[in-house]
N, CA, C and O atoms as a MOPAC input file, in Angstrom:
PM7 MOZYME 1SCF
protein

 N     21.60500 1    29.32600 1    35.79000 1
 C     21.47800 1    28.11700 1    34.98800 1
 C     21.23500 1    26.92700 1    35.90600 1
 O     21.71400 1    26.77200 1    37.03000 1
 N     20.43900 1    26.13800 1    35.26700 1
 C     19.71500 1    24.59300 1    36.41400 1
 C     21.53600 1    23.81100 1    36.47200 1
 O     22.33000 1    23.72100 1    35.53600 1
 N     21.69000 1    23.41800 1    37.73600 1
 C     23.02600 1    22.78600 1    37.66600 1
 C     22.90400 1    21.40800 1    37.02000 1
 O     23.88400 1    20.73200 1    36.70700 1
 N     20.92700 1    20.83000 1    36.74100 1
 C     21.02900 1    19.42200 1    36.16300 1
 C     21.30900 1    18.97300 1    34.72800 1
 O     21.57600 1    17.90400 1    34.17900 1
 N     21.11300 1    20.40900 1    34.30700 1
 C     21.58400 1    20.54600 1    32.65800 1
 C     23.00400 1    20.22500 1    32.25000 1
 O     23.93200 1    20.55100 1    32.99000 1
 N     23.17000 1    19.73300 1    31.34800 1
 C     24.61500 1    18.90400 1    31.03200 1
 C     24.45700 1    19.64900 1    29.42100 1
 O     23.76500 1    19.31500 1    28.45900 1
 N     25.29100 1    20.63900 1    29.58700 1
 C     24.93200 1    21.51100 1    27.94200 1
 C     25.84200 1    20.63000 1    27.11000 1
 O     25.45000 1    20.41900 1    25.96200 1
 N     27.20300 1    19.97300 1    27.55300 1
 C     27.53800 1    19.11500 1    26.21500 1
 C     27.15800 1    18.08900 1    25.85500 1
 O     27.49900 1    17.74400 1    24.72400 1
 N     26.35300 1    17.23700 1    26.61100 1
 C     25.54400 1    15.97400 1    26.74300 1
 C     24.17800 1    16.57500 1    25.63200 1
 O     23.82900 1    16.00300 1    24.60000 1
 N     23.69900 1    17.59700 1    26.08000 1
 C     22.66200 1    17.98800 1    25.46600 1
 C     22.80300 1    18.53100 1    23.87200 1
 O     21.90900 1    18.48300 1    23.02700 1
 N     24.15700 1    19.05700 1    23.69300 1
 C     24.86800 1    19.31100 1    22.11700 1
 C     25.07500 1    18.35700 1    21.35600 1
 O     24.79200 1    18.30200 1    20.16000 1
 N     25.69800 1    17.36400 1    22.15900 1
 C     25.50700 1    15.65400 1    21.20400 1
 C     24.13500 1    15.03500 1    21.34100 1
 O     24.19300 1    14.14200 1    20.49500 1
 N     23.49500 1    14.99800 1    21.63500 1
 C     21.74000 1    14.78200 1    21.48100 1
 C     21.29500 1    15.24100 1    20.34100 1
 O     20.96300 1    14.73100 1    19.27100 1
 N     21.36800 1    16.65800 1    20.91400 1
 C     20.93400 1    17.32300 1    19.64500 1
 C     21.40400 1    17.22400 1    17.87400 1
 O     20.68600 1    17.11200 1    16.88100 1
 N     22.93400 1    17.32100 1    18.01200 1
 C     23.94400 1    16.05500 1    17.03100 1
 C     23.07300 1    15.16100 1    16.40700 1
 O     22.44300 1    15.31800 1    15.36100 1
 N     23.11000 1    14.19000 1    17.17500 1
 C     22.49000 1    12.63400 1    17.02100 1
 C     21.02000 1    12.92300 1    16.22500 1
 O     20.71500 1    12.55400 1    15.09100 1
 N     20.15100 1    13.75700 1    17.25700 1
 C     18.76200 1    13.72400 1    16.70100 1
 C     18.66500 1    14.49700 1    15.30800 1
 O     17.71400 1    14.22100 1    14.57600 1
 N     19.65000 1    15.50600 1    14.88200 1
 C     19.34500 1    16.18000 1    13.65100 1
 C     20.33100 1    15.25100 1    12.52300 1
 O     20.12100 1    15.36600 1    11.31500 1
 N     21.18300 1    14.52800 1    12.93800 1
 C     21.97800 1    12.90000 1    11.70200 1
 C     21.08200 1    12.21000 1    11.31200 1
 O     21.07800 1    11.56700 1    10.26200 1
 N     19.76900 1    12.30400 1    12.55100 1
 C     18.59600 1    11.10600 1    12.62800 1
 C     17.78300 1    11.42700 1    11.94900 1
 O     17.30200 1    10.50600 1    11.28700 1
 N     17.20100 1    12.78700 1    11.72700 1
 C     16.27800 1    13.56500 1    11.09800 1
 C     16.35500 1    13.40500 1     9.65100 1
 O     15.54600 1    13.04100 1     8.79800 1
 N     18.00500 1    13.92600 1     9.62600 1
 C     18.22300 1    14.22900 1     8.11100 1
 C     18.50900 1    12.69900 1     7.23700 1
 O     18.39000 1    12.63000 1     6.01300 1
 N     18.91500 1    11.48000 1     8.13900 1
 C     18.81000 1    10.33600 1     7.44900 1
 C     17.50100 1    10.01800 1     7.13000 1
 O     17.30600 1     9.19000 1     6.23900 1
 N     16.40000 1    10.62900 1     7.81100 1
 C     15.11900 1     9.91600 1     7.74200 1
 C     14.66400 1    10.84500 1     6.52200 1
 O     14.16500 1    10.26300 1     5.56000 1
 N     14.77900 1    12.10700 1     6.47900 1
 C     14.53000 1    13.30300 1     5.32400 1
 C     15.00000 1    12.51000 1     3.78600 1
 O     14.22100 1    12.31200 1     2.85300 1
 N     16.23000 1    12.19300 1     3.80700 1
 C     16.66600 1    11.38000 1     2.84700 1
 C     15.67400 1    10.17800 1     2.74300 1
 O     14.64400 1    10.41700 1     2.11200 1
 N     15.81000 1     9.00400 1     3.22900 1
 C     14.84000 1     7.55200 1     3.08900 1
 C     13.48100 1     8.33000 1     2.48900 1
 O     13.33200 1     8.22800 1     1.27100 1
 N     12.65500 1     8.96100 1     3.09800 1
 C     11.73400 1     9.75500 1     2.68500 1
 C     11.92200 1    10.24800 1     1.10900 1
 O     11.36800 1     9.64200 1     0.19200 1
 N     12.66400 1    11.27500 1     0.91900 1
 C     12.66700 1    11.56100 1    -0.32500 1
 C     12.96100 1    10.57500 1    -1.43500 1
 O     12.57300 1    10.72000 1    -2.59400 1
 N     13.81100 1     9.37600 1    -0.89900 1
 C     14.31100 1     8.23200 1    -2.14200 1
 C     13.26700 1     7.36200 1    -2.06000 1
 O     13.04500 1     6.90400 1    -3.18200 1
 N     12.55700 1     6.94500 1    -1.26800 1
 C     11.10500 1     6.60300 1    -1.24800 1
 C      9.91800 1     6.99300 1    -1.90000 1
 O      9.17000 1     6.18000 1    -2.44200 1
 N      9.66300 1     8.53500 1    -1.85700 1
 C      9.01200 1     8.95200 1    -2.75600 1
 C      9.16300 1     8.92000 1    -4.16300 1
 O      8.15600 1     8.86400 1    -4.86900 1
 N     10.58800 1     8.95500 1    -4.78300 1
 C     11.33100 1     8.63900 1    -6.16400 1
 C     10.71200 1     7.24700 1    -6.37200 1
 O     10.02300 1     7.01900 1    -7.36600 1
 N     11.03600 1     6.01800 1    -5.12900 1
 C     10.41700 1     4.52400 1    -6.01700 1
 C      9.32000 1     4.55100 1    -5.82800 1
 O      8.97300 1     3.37600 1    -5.95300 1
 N      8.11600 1     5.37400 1    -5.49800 1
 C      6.75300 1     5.00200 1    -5.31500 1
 C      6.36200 1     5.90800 1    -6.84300 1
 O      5.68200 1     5.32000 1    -7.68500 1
 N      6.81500 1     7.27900 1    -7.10200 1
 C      6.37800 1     7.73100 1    -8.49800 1
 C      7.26400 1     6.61900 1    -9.72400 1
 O      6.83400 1     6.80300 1   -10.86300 1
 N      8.02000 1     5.89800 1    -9.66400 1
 C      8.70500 1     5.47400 1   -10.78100 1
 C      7.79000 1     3.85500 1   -10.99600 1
 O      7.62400 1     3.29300 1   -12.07900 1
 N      7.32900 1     3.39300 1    -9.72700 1
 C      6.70900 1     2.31200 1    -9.55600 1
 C      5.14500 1     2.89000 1   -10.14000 1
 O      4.61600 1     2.07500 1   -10.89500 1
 N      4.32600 1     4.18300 1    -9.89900 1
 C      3.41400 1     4.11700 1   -10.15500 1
 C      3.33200 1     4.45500 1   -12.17600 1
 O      2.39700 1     4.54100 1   -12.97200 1
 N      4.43500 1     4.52800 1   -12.26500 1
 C      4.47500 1     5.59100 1   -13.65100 1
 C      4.35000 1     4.04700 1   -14.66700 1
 O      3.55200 1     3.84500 1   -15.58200 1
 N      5.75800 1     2.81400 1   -13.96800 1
 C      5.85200 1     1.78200 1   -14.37800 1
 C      4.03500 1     0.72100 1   -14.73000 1
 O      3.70100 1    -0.09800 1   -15.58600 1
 N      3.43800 1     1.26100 1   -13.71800 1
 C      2.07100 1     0.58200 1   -13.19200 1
 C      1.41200 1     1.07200 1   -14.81800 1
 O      1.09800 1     0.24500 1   -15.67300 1
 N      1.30500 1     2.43800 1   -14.98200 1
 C      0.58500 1     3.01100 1   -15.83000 1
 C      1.06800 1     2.57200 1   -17.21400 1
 O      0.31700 1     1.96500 1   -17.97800 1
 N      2.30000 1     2.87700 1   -17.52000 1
 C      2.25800 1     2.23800 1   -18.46300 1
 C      2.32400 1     0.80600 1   -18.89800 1
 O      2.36800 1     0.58800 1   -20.10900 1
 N      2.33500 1    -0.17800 1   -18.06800 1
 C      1.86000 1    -1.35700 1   -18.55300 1
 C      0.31800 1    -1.65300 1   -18.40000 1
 O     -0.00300 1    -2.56400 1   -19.16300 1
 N     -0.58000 1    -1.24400 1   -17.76600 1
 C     -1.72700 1    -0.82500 1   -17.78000 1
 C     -1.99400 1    -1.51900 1   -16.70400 1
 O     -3.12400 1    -2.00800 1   -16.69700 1
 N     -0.99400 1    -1.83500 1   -15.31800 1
 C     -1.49700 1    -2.81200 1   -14.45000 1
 C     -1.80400 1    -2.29200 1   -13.13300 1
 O     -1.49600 1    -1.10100 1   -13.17700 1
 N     -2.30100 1    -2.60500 1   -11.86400 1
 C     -2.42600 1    -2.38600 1   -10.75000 1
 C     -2.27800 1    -3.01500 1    -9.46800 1
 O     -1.27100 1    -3.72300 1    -9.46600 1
 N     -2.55800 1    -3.02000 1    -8.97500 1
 C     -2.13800 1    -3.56600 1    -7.13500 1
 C     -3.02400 1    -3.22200 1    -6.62700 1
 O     -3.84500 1    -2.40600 1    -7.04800 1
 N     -3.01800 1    -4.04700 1    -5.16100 1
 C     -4.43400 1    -3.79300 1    -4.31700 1
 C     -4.47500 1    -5.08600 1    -3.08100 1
 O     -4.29600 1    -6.30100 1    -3.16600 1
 N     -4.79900 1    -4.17500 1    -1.93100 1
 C     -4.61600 1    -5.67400 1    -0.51400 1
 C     -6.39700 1    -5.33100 1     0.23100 1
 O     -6.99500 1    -4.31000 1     0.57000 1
 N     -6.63900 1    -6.43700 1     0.22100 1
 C     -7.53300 1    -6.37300 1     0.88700 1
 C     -7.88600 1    -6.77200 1     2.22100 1
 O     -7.74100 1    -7.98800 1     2.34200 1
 N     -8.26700 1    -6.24900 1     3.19800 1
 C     -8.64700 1    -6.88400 1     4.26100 1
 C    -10.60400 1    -7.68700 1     4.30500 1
 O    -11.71200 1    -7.22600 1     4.02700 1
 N    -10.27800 1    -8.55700 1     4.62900 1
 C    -11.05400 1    -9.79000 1     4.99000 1
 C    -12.18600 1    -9.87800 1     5.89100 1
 O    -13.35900 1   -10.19600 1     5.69400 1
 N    -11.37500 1    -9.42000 1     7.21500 1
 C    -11.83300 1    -9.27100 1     8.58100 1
 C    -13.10600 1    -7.72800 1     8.03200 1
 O    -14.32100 1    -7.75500 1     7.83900 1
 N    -12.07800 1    -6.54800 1     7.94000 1
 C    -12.97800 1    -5.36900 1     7.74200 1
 C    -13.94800 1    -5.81900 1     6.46400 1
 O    -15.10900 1    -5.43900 1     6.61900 1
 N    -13.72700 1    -6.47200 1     5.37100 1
 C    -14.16700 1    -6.58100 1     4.14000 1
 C    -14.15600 1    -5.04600 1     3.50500 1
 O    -15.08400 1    -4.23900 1     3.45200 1
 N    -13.09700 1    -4.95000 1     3.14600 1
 C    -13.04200 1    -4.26000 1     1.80500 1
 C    -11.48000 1    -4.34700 1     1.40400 1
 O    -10.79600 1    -5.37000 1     1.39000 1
 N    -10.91500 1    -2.50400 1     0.95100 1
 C     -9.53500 1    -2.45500 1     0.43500 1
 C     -8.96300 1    -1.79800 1     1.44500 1
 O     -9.27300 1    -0.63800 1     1.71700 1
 N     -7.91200 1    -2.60000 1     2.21400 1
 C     -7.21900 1    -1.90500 1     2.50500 1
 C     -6.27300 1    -0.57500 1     1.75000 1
 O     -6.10700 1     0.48600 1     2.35100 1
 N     -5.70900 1    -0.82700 1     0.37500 1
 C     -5.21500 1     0.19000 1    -0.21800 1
 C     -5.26300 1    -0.09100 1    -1.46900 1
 O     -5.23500 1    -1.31800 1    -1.55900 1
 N     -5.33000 1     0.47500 1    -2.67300 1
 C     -5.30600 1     0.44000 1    -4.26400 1
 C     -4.21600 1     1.20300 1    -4.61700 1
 O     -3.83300 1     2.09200 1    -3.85800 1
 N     -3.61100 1     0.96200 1    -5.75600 1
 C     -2.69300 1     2.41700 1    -6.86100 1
 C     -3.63800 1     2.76500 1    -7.66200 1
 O     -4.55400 1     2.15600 1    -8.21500 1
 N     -3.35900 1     3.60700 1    -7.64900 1
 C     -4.16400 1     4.84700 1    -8.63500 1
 C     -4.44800 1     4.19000 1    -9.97700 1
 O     -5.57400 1     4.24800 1   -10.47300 1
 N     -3.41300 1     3.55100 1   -10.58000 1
 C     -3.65600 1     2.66700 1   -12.05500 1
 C     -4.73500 1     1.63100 1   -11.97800 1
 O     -5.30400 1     1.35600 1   -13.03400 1
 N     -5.10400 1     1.00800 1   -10.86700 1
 C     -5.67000 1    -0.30700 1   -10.49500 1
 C     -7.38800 1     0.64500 1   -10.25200 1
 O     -8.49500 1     0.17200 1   -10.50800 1
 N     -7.16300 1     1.71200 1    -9.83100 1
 C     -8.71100 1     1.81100 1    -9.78000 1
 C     -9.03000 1     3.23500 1   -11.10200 1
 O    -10.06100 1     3.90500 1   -11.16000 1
 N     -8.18700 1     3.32500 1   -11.73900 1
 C     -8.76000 1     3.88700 1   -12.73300 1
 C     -8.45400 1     2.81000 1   -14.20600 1
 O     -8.26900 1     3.37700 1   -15.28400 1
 N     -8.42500 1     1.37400 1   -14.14300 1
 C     -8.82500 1     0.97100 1   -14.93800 1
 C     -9.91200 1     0.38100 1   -14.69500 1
 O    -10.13400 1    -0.45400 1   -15.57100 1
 N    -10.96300 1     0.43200 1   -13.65500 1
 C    -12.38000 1     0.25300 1   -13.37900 1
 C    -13.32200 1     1.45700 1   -13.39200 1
 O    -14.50000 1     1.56400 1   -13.05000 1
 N    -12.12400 1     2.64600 1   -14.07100 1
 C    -13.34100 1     4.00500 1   -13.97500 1
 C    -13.53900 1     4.48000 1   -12.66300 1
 O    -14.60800 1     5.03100 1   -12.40200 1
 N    -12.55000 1     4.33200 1   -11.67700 1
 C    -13.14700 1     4.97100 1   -10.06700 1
 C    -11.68200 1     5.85900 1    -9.62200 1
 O    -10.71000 1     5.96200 1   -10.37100 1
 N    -11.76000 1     6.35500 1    -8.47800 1
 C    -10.36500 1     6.79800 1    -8.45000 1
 C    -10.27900 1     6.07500 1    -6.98000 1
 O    -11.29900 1     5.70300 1    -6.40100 1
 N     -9.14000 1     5.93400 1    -6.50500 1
 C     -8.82700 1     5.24700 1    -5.53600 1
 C     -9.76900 1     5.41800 1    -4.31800 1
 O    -10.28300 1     4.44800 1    -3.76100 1
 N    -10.01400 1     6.98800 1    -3.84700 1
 C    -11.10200 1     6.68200 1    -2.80900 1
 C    -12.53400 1     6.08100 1    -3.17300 1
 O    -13.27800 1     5.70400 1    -2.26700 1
 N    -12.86100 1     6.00900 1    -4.34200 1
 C    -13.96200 1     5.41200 1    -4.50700 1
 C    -14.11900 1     3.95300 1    -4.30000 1
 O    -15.16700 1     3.34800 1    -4.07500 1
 N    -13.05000 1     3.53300 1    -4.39800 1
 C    -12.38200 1     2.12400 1    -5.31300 1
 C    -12.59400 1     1.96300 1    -3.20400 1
 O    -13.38300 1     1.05400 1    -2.94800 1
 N    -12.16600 1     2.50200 1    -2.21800 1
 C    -11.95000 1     1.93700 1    -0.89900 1
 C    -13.53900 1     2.40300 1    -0.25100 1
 O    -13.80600 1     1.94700 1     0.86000 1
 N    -13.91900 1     2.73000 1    -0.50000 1
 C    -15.53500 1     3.41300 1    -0.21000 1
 C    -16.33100 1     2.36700 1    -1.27100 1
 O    -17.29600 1     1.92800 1    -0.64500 1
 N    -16.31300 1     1.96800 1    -2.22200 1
 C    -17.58500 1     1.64400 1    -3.06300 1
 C    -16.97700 1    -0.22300 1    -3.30600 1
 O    -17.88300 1    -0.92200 1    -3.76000 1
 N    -16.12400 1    -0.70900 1    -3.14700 1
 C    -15.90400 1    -2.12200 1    -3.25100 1
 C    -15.70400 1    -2.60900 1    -2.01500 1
 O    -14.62100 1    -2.63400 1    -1.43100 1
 N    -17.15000 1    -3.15400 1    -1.44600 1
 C    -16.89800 1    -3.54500 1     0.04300 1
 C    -17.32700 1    -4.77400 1     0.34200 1
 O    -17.80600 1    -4.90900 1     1.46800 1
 N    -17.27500 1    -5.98400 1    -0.56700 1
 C    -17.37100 1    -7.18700 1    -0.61700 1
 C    -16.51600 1    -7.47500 1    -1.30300 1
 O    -15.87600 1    -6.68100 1    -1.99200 1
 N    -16.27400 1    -9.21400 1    -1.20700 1
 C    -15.79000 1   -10.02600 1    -2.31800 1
 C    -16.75500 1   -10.17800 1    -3.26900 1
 O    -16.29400 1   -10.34300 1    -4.39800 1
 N    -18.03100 1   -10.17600 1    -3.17700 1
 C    -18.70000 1   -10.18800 1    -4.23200 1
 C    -18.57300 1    -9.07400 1    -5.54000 1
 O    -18.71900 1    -9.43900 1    -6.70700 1
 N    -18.28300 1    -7.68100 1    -5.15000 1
 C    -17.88500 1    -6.64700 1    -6.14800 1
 C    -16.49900 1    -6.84800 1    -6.46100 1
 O    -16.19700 1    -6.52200 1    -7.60900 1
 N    -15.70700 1    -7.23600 1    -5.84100 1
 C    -14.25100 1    -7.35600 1    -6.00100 1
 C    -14.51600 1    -8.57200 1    -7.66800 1
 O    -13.95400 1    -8.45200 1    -8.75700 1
 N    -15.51200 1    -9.59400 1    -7.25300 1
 C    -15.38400 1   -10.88900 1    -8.35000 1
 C    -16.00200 1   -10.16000 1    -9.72000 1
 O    -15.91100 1   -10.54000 1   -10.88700 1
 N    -16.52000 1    -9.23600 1    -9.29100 1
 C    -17.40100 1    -8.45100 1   -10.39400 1
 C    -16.54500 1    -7.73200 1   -11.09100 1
 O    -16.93800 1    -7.57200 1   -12.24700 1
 N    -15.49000 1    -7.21100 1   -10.84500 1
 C    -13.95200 1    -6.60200 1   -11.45800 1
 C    -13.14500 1    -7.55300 1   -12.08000 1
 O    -12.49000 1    -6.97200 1   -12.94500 1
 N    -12.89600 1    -8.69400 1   -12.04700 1
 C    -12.44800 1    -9.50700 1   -12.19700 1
 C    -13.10600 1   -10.30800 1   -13.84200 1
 O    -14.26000 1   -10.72800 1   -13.93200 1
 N    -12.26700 1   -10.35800 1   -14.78500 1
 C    -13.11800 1   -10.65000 1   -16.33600 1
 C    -13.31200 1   -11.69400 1   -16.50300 1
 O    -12.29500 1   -12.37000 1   -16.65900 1
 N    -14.46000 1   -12.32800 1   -16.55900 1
 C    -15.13100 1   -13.70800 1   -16.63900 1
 C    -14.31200 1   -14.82000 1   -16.71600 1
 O    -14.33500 1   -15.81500 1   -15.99200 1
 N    -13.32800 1   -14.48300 1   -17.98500 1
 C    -12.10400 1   -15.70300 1   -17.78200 1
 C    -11.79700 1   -16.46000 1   -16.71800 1
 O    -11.84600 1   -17.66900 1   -16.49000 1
 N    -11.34800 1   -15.15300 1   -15.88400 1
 C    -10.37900 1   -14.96900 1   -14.65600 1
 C    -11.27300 1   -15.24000 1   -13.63400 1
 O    -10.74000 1   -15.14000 1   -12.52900 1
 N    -12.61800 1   -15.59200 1   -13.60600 1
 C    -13.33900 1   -15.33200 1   -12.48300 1
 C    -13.09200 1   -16.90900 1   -11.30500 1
 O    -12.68900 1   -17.00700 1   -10.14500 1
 N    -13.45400 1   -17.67900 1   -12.08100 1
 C    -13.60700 1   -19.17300 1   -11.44500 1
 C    -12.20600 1   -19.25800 1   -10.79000 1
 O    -12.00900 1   -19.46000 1    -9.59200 1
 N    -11.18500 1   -19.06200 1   -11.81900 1
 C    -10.07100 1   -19.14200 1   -10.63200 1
 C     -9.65100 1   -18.20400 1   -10.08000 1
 O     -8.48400 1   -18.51300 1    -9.83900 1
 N     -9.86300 1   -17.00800 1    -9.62000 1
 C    -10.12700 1   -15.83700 1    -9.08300 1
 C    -10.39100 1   -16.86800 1    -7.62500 1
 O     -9.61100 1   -17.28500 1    -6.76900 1
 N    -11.90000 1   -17.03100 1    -7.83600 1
 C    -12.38500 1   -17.29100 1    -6.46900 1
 C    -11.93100 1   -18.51500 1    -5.82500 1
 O    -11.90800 1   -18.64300 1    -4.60100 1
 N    -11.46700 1   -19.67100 1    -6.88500 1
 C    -10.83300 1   -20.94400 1    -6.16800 1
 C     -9.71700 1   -20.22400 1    -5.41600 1
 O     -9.98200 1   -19.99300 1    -4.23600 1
 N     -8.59200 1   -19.84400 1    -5.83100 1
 C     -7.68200 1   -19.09900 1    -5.29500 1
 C     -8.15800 1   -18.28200 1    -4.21500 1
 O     -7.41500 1   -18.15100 1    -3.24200 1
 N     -9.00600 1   -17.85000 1    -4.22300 1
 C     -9.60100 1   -16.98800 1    -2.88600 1
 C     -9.98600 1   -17.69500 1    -1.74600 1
 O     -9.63100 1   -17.65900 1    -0.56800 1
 N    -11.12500 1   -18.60700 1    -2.63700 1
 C    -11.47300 1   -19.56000 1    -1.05900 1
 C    -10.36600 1   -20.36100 1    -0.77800 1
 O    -10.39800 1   -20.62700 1     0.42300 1
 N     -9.28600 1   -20.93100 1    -1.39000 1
 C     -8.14300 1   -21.63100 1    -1.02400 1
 C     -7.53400 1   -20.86000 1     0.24400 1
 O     -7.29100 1   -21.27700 1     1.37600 1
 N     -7.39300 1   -19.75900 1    -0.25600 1
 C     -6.46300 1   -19.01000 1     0.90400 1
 C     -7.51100 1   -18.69100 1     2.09300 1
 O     -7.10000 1   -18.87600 1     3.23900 1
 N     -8.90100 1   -18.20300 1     1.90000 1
 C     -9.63200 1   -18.44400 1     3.25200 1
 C     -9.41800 1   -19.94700 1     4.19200 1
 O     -9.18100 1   -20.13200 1     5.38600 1
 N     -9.56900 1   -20.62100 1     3.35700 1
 C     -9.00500 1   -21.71700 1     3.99400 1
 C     -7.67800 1   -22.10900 1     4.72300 1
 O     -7.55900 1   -22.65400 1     5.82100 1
 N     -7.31300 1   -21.95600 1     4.39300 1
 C     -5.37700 1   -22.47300 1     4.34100 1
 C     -5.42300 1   -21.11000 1     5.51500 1
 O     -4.26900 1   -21.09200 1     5.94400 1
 N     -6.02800 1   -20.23500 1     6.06200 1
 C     -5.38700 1   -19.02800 1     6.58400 1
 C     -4.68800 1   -18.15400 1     6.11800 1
 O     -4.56500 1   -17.16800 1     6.84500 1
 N     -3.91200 1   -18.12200 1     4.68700 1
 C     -2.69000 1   -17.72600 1     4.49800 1
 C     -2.94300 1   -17.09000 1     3.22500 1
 O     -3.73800 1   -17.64900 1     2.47000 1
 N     -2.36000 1   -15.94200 1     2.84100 1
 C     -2.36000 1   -14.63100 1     2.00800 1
 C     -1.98800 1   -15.46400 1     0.97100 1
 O     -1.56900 1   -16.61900 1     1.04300 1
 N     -2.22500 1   -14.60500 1    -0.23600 1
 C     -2.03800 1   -15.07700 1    -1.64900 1
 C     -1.58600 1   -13.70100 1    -3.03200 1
 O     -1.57700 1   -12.54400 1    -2.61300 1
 N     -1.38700 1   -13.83000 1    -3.93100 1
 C     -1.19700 1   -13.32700 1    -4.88000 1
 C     -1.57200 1   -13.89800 1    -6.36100 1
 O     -1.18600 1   -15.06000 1    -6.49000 1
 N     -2.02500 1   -13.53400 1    -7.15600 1
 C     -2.28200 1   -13.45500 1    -8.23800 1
 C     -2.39100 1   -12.71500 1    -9.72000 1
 O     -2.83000 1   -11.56600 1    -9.75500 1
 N     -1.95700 1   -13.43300 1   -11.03500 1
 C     -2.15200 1   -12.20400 1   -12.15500 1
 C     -3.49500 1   -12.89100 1   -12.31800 1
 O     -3.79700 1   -14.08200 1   -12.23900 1
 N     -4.57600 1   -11.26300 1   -12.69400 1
 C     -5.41400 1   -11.47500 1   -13.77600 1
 C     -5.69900 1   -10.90700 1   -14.58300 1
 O     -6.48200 1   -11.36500 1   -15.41500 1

């Protein structure tokens, strides 16, 4: 046996790293519970979510509810909306003008935004 091995040093490691594992196994699984209860919530109010990046121009990410109330499914929705110009085109005429004031505001200002439409 290597004399640099420290087998009880190495038994509490091992300890530690499988407390670490199995806390993270847990967060994981109760995570997955609020992302289906959040998407189920999404669906039935008929609403969606969605971040876009600027710099790349397009979506960074969609929910599944948000791009199948445009008829696409999410990879389409990050593949096929790659301007702000299609993004304003989703957006229902109402909603459009201040859609984009709100948009160019925050190009301006530097600073992220949120909105219902």
């Amino acid at each position: 046996m290597d004399k640099d091995i420290n087998g009880p040093a190495l038994l509490l490691e091992n300890d530690s790293l499988h407390k670490k594992l199995h806390s993270l196994t847990k967060e994981n699984r109760d995570l997955r519970k609020i992302q289906i209860l959040f998407s189920q919530v999404e669906e039935m109010g008929n609403l969606g979510h969605w971040e876009w990046d600027e710099i790349a121009g397009g979506y960074i990410t969609c929910s599944e509810q948000y791009a199948k109330i445009f008829g696409f499914t999410v990879k389409q929705m990050l593949e096929e909306i790659t301007t702000v110009e299609d993004v304003y085109g989703l957006v229902c005429e109402e909603d459009r003008d201040r859609f984009r004031s709100v948009y160019d505001l925050s190009l301006k200002n530097k600073r992220g935004w949120r909105m219902e439409h």
